[in-house]
C-alpha positions in Angstrom: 100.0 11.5 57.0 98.6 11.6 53.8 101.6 9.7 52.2 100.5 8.0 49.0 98.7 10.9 48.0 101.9 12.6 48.2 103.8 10.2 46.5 101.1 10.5 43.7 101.2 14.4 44.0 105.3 14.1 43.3 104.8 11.5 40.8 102.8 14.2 38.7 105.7 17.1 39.7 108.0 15.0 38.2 105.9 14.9 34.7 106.6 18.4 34.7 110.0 18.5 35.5 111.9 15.3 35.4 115.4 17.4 35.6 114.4 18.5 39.6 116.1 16.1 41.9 114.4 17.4 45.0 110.9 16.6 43.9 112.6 12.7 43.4 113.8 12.9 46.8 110.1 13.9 48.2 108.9 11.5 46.3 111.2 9.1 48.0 110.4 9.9 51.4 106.9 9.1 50.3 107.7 6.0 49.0 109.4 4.9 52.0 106.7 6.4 54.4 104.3 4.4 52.6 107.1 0.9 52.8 108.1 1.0 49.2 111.7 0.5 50.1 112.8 -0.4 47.6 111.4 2.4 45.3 112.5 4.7 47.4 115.6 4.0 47.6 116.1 3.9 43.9 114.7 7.6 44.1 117.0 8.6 46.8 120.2 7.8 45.4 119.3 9.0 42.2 118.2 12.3 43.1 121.2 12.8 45.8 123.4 11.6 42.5 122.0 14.5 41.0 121.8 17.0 43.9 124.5 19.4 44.6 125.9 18.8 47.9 124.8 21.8 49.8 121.2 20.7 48.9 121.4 17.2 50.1 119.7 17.9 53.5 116.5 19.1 52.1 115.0 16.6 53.3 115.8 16.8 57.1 115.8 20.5 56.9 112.2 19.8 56.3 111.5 16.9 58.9 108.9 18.5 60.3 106.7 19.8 57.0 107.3 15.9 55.4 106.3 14.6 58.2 103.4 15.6 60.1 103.5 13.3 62.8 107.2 12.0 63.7 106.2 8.8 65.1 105.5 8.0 61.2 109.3 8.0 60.3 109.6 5.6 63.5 107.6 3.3 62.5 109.0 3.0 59.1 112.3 3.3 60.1 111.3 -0.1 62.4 109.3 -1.9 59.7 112.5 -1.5 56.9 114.4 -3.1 59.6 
């Protein structure tokens, strides 16, 4: 629940590794948890550019860890409507 803290968190990852595209995909779901929409989506299609295709579903593999309360992603998923 703690999205734009996490989004910072991945921001300073990336520092450190600019070449991982799954940290830019975290850092896209943040972004979009926190209605950056825009942002993230320039984050997500870059890193899923980058990503190998058998590692594109890290993200909903991980649904549950991301986020920690679903209704969250619902209420996003309405807003960017």
């Amino acid at each position: 629940g703690q999205y734009q803290a996490a989004a910072k968190s991945w921001r300073h990852a990336l520092v450190d590794d600019p070449e991982n595209p799954v940290l830019l995909l975290l850092l896209s779901q943040a972004q979009f948890a926190t209605g950056t929409f825009d942002e993230a989506a320039g984050a997500a299609q870059h890193a899923l550019q980058r990503l190998p295709k058998e590692n594109r579903n890290v993200v909903v593999a991980n649904f549950r860890e991301l986020y920690g309360n679903a209704a969250d992603y619902t209420t996003q998923l309405r807003a960017l409507e």
